[in-house]
C-alpha positions in Angstrom: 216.9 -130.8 116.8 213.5 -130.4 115.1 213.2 -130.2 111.0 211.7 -126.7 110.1 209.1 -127.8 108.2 209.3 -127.2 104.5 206.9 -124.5 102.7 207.5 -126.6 99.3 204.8 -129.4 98.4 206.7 -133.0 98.0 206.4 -134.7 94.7 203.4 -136.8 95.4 202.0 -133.9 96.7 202.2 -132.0 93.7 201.0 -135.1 92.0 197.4 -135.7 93.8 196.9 -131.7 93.3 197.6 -132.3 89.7 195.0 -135.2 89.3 192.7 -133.5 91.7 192.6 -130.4 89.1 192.2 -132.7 85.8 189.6 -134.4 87.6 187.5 -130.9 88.1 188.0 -129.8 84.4 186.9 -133.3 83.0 183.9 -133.4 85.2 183.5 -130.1 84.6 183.9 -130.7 81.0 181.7 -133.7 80.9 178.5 -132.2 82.4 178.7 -130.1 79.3 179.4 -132.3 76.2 176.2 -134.1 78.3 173.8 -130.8 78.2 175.1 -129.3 75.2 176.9 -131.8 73.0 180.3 -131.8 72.2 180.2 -129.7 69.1 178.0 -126.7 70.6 180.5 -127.2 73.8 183.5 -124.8 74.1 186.4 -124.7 76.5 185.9 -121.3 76.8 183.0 -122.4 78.6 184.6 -125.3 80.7 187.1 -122.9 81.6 184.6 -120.1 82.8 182.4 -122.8 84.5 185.9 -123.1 87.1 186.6 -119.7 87.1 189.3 -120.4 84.9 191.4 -119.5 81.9 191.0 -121.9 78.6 195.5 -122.2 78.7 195.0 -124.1 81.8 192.6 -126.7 80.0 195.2 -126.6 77.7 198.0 -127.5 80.2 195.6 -130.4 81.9 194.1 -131.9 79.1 195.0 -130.5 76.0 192.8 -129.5 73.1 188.8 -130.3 72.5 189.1 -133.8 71.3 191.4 -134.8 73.5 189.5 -133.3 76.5 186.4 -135.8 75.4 188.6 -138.4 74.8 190.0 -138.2 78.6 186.4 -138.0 79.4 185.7 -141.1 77.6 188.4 -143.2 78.9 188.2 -142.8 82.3 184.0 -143.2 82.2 185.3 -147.2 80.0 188.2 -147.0 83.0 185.1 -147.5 85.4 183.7 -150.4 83.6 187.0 -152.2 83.1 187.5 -151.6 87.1 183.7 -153.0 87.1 184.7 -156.3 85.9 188.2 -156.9 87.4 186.3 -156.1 90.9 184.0 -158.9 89.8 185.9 -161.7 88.6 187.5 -161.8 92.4 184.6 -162.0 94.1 183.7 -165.7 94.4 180.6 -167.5 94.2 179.2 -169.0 90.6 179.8 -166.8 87.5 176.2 -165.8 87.4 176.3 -164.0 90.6 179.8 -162.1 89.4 178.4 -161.6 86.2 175.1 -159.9 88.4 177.6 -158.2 90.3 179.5 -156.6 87.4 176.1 -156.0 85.9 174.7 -153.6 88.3 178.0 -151.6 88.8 177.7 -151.5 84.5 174.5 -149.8 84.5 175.2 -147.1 88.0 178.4 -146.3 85.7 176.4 -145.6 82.3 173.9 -143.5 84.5 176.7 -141.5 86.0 178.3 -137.9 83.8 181.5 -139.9 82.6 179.1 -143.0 81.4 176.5 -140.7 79.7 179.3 -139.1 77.8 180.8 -142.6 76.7 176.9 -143.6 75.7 175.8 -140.3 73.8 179.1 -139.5 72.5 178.7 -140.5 68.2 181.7 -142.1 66.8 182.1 -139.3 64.4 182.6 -136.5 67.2 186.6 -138.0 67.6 189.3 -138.5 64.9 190.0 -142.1 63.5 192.8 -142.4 65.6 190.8 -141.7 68.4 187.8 -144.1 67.4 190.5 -146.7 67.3 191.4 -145.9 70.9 187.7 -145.7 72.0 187.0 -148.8 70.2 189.7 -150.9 71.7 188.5 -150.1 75.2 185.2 -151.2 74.3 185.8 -154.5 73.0 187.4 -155.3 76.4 184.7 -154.5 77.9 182.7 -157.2 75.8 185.1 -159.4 76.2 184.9 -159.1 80.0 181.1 -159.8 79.9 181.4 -162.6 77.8 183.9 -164.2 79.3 181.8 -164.0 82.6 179.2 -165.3 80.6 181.1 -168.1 79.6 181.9 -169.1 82.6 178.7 -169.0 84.0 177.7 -171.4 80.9 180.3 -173.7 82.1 179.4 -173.7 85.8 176.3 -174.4 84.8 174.8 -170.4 86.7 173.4 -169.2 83.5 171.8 -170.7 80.7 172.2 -169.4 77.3 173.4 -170.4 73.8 175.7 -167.8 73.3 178.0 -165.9 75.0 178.7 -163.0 72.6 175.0 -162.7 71.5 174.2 -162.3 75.2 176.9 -159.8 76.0 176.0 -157.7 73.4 172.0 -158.2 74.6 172.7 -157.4 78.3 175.0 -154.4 77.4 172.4 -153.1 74.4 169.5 -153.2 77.5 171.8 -151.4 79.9 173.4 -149.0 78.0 169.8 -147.3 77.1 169.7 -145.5 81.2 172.7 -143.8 79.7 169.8 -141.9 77.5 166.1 -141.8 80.2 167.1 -142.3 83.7 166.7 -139.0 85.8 166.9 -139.4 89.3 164.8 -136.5 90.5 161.7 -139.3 88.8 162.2 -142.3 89.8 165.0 -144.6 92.7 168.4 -143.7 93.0 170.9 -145.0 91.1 172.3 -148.0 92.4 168.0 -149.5 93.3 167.3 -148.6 89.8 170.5 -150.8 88.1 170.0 -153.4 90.8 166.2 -153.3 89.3 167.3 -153.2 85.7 169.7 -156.3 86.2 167.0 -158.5 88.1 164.6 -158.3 85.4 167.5 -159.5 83.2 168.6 -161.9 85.2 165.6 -163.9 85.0 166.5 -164.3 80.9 169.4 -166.2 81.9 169.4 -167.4 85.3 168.5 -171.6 84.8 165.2 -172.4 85.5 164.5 -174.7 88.3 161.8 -177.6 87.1 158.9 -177.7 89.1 158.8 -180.6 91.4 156.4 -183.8 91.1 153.2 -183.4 93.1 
């Protein structure tokens, strides 16, 4: 005998529509703290820019802060997902470290990354700083650990490995603030660009051969 088939959603169901909802108010949300700043941002606005009402923000993300905060985490949630994707690639570090590099940079040019790069320390509550904080020194340690690597491997030449990290991300962090896309290469050309031209800082320099 056939099952009737049922009119009510499973669980996971339910689930994906969930996420899929919180996704469209954060991006929604995101696009504006970019364009107007968080302070001169409402979510009166977020809400009408969805056709919705500001209780369902509420319901999804909770208040103001904690709407930027989501926003924040999940554009350092790229990065983090950046760097695990790279460390099991193989190859020498140097070409992992390029790898996670270019992936970097497309994330800081994207809404969430913007946010995470323009977004002041001063906009969230110490609590939240803490939180935002955290995430980014895992971040550093992921480059710098790459870097490391690639120091012992012998793929990239450098001194230091936290002076570097904090170089490399200073350099790429800055496309956060210019890049428009309607001016110059997409995206993923221009971080591929970006991280070339720093590549060539660290990469070892082969010695010219004897005539």
């Amino acid at each position: 005998m056939a099952q009737t088939p049922s009119p009510f959603r499973t669980a996971e169901q339910r689930s994906r529509d969930r996420q899929a909802k919180k996704l469209a108010l954060m991006e929604a949300a995101v696009r504006m703290f970019n364009t107007r700043g968080f302070h001169a941002s409402s979510l009166d606005d977020v809400a009408a820019s969805l056709g919705v009402t500001k209780p369902t923000v509420y319901h999804y993300l909770g208040n103001k802060e904690n709407v930027l905060l989501e926003c924040l985490r999940f554009g350092l949630k790229q990065l983090l997902d950046a760097a695990t994707h790279a460390r099991a690639q193989t190859g020498v570090a140097a070409e992992r470290l390029r790898s996670f590099l270019i992936v970097y940079t497309q994330v800081n040019m994207s809404d969430f990354g913007r946010c995470v790069i323009r977004t002041p320390d001063e906009a969230l509550s110490e609590e939240s700083r803490e939180v935002l904080r955290g995430l980014k020194r895992q971040i550093h340690a992921e480059m710098r650990s790459l870097i490391a690597e690639g120091q012992a491997d012998g793929s990239i030449a450098c001194e230091d490995a936290n002076l570097l990290a904090f170089t490399l991300a200073g350099a790429l962090n800055w496309p956060a603030r210019w890049y428009d896309e309607s001016r110059g290469h997409p995206p993923e050309e221009t971080a591929r660009r970006l991280v070339d031209n720093l590549a060539a800082g660290f990469l070892p320099r082969s010695r010219p051969s004897n005539p």
